[in-house]
VMD Tcl script that draws the C-alpha trace (Angstrom):
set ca {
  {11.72 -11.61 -39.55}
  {12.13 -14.02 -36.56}
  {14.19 -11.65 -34.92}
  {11.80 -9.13 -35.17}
  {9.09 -11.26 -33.58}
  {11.86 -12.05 -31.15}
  {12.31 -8.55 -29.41}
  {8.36 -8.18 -29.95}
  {8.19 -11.41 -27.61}
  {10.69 -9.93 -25.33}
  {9.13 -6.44 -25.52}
  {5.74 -7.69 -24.33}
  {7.38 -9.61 -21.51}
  {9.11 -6.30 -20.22}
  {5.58 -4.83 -20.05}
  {4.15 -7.71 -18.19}
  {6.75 -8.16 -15.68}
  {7.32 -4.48 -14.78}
  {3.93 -3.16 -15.25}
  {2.33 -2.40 -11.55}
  {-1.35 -1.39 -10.62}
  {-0.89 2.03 -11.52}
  {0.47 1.46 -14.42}
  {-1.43 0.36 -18.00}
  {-0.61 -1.62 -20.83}
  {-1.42 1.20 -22.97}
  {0.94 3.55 -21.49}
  {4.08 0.46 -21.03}
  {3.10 0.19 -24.64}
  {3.86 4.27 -25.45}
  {6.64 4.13 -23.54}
  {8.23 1.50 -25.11}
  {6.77 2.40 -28.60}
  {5.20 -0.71 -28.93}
  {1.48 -0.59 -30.79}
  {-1.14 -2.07 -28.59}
  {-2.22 -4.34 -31.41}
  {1.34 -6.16 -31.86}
  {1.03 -6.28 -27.60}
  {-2.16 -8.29 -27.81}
  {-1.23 -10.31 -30.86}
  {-0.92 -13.88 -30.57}
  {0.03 -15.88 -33.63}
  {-2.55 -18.69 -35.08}
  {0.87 -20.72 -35.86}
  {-0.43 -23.39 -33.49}
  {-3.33 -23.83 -35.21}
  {-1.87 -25.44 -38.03}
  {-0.97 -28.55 -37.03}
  {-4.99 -29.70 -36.90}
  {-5.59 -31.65 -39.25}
  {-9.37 -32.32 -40.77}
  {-9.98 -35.54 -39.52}
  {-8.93 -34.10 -36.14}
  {-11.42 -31.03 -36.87}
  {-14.49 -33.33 -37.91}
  {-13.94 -35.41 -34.54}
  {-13.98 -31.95 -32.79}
  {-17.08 -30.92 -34.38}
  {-18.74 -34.16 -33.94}
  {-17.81 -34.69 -29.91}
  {-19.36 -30.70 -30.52}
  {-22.61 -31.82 -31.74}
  {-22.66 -34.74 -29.59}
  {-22.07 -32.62 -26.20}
  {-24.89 -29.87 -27.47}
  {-27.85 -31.34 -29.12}
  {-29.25 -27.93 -29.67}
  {-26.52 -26.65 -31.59}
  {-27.60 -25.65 -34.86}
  {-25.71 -26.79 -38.45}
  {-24.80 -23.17 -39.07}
  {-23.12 -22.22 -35.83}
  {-21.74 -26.44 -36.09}
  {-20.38 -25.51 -39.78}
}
mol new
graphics top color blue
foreach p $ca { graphics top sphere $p radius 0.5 }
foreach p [lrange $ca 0 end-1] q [lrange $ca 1 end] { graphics top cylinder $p $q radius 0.2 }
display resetview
């Protein structure tokens, strides 16, 4: 599995770097057979390490910073 999400790494980097202005993502992505979804994926892995107290402190600086904010959007 980590190989796979290797050469999908190193697939979307080929697009970027040889892609010019006439050229689109969706057709580097047909060429390549690459789905535009898995091009514009990006994995929530990083999110993982926050923890909850680090999440209520977010929130709260949040709140803090925008007085208007209401408890539904907040929550």
């Amino acid at each position: 599995m980590k190989s796979e999400a290797r050469s999908r790494r190193t697939q979307r980097r080929l697009i970027d770097r040889n892609r010019s202005g006439h050229c689109s993502i969706r057709r580097g992505c047909n060429v390549i057979e690459l789905p535009r979804s898995t091009y514009y994926y990006r994995s929530t892995a990083m999110s993982v390490g926050l923890n909850d107290a680090r999440l209520v402190e977010l929130i709260e600086v949040s709140h803090d910073e925008f007085h208007g904010y209401g408890y539904r959007r907040v929550t």
